[in-house]
VEXDREN-2710 file (C-alpha; in Angstrom, 1 decimal):
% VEXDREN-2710
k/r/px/py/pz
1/UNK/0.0/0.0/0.0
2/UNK/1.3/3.4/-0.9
3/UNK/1.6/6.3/1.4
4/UNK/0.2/9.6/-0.2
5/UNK/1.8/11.4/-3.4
6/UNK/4.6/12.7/-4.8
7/UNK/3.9/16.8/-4.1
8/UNK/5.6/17.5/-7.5
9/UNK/3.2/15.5/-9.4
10/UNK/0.4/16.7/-11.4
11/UNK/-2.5/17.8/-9.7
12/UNK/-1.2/16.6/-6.0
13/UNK/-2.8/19.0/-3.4
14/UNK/-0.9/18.6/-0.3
15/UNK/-3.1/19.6/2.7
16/UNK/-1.9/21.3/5.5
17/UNK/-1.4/18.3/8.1
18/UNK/0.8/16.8/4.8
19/UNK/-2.0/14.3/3.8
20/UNK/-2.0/14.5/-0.8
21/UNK/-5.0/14.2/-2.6
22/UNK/-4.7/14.2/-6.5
23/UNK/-7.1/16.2/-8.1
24/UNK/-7.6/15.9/-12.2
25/UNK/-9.7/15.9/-15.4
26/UNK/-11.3/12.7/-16.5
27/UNK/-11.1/13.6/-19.9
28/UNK/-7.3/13.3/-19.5
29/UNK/-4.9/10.3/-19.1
30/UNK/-3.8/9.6/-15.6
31/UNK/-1.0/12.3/-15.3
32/UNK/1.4/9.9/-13.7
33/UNK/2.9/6.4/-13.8
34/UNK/0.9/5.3/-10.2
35/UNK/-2.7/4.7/-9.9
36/UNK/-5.0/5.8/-6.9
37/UNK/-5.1/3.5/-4.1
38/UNK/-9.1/5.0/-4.4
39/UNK/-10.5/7.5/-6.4
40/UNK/-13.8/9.2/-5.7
41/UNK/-15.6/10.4/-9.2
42/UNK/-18.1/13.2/-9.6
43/UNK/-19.9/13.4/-12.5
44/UNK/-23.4/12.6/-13.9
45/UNK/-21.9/9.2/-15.0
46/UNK/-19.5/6.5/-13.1
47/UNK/-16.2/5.8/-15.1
48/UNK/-15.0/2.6/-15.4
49/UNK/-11.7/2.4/-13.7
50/UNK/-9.6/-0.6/-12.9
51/UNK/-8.6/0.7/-8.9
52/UNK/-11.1/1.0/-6.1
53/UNK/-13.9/3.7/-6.3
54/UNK/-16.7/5.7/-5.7
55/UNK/-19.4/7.5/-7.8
56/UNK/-20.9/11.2/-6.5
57/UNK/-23.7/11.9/-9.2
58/UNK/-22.8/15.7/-9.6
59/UNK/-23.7/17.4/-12.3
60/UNK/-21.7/20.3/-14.4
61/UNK/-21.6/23.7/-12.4
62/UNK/-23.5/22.6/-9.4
63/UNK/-23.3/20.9/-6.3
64/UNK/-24.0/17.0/-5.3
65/UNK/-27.4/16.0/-6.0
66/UNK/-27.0/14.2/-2.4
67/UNK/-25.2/16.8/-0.1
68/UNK/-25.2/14.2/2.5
69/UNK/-23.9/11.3/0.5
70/UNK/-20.9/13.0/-0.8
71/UNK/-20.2/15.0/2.5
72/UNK/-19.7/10.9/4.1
73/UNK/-18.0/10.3/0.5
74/UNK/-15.4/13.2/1.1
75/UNK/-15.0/12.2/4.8
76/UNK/-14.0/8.7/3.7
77/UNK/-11.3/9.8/1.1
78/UNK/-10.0/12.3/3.8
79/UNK/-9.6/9.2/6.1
80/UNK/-8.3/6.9/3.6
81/UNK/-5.6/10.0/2.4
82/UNK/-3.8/9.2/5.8
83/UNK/-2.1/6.3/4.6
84/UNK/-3.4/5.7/0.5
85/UNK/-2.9/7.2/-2.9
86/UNK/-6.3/9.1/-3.3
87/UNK/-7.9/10.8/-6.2
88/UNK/-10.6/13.0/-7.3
89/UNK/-12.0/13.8/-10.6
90/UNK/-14.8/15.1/-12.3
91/UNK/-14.6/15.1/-16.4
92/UNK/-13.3/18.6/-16.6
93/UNK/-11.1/18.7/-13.3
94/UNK/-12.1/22.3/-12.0
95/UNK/-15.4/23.2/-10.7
96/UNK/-16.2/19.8/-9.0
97/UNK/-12.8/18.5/-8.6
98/UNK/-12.1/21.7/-7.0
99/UNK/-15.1/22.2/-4.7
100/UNK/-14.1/18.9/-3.5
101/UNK/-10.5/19.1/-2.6
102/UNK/-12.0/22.5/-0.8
103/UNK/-14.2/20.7/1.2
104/UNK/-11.3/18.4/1.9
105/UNK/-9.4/21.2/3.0
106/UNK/-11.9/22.4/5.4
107/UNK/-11.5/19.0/6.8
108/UNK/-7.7/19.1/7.5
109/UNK/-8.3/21.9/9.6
110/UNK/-8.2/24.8/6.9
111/UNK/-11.1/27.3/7.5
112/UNK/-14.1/27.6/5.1
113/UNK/-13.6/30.8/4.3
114/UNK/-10.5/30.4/2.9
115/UNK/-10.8/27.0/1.5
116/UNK/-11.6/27.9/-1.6
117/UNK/-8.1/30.7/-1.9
118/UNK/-6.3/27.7/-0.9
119/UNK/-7.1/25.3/-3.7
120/UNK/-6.8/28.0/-6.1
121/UNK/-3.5/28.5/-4.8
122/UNK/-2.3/25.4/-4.7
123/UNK/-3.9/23.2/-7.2
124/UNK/-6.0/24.8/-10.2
125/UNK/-6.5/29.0/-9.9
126/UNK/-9.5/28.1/-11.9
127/UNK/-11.2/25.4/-9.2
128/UNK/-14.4/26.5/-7.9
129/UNK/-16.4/27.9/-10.6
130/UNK/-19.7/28.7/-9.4
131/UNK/-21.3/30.7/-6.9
132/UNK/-23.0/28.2/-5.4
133/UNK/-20.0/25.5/-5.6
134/UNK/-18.1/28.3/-3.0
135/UNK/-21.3/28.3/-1.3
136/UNK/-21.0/24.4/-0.9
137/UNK/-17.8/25.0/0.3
138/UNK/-18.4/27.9/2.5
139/UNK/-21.3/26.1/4.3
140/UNK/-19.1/22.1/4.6
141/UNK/-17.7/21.7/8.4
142/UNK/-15.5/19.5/10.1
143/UNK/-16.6/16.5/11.3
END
């Protein structure tokens, strides 16, 4: 079992009690040589991938069609980033990729306020692309 990623590999947010999370674009190859340990997919269809997984139905621009499911879905990969390779994706790797690595950030102790600053600074500037996905963000809390 792997511990975590590399933090100079693609799409690797490193949170700030040094647990990685790699965040990325479905529509895109893997971006490195190792695969996930688990990977937790949000989009309005599940991919098939060979690794461990879960499905979020999440459509484009908006927020989980089952706040609760994915809240205990983003809890679980936050636990499981302690000592595995995790990913997240959604097909374009921004808006729902990004609200969730936010959330995950609120989780590791960084506060909702600035959650979304922080995975625009350190994973995408372009993560987080609706108003109401910061609201998502704004609103998740530890657990």
């Amino acid at each position: 079992m792997a511990v975590g990623w590399a933090p100079e590999e693609a799409g690797v947010l490193v949170l700030p009690t040094g647990r990685s999370v790699r965040g990325r674009a479905l529509r895109t190859t893997v971006p490195c040589a190792a695969d996930p340990d688990f990977g937790l997919y949000l989009s309005s269809e599940a991919p098939a991938v060979p690794w461990p997984s879960q499905w979020i139905h999440w459509r484009d621009f908006r927020t989980p069609t089952d706040p609760e499911a994915a809240r205990q879905a983003l809890l679980e990969l936050w636990r499981r980033s302690a000592d595995e390779r995790v990913g997240v994706a959604c097909p374009g790797g921004r808006g729902r990729t990004g609200t969730a690595l936010a959330c995950l950030a609120v989780v590791d102790g960084v506060p909702a306020h600035t959650a979304v600053a922080f995975v625009r600074r350190h994973y995408h500037r372009g993560a987080v692309e609706t108003p109401w996905q910061k609201r998502y963000v704004s609103r998740f809390s530890k657990p």
